[in-house]
C-alpha positions in Angstrom: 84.6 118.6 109.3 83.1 122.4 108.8 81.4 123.3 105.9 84.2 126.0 105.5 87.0 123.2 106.2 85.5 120.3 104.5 87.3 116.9 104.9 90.1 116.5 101.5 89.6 113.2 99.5 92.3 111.9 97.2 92.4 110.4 94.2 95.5 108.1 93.9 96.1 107.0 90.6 98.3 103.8 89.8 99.9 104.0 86.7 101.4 100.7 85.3 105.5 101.1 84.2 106.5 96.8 84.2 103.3 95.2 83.1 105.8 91.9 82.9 106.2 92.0 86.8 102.6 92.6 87.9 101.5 88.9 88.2 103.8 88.4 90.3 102.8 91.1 92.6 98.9 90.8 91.9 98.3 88.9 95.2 99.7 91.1 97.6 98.3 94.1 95.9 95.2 92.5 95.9 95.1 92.3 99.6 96.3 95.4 100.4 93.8 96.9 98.5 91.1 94.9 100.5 92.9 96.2 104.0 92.5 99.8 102.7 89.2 99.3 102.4 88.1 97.2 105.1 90.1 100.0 107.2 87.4 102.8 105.7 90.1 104.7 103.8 89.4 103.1 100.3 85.8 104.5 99.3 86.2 103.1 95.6 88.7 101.2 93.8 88.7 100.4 90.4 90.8 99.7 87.1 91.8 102.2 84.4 91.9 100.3 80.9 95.5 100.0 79.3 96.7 102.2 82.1 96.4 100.8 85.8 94.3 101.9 88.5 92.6 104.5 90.7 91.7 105.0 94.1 89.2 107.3 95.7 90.8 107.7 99.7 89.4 109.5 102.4 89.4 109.9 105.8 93.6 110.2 106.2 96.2 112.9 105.7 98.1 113.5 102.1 101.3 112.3 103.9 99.6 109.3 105.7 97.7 107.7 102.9 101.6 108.5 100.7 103.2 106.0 102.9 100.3 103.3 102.9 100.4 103.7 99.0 104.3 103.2 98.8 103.5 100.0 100.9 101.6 98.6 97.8 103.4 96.2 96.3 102.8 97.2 93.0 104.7 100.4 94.2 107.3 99.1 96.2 108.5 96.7 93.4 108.1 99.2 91.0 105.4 97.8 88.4 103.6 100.9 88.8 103.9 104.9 90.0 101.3 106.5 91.9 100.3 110.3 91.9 97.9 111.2 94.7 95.6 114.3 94.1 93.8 116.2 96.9 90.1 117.4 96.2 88.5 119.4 98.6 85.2 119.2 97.9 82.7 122.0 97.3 79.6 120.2 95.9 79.0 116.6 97.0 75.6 114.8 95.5 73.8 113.8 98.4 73.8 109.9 97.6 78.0 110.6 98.2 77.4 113.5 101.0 77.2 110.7 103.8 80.3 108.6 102.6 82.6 111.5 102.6 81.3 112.6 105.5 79.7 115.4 104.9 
């Protein structure tokens, strides 16, 4: 990464659509969370109250980190609909420089 091409990060957002199907689906979404993160593509992941979920992803391409998040279950089953937003950074506090990689 150049400082005039810094590395994207995403935030994916998980937005719950069948609440009535999720704990059926909570394991496996559970686990996949934990690969993406053990795999150093998950930086933070977190809940959003009476809403679903958000993801702070790095380290991947916009099309790459799309298909991992329609292998969520919670995706693939339909209990919730992701967006994924690109942010290419411009000013990173330096506590977050070194996880983004910058």
């Amino acid at each position: 990464m150049t400082a005039e091409t810094p590395d994207p990060v995403y935030l994916v957002t998980l937005e719950i659509t069948d609440p009535t199907h999720a704990g059926a689906h909570a394991p496996g979404h559970a686990a996949w969370i934990d690969r993406g993160v053990e795999d150093g593509v998950f930086l933070l992941v977190g809940s959003v109250p009476g809403r679903g979920g958000a993801i702070l992803a790095r380290r991947t391409s916009e099309a790459t980190l799309s298909a991992r998040v329609h292998q969520d279950p919670f995706v693939a089953h339909g209990v919730a609909t992701p967006t994924i937003t690109e942010i290419v950074p411009s000013r990173i506090h330096p506590e977050l420089a070194a996880a983004v990689g910058r």
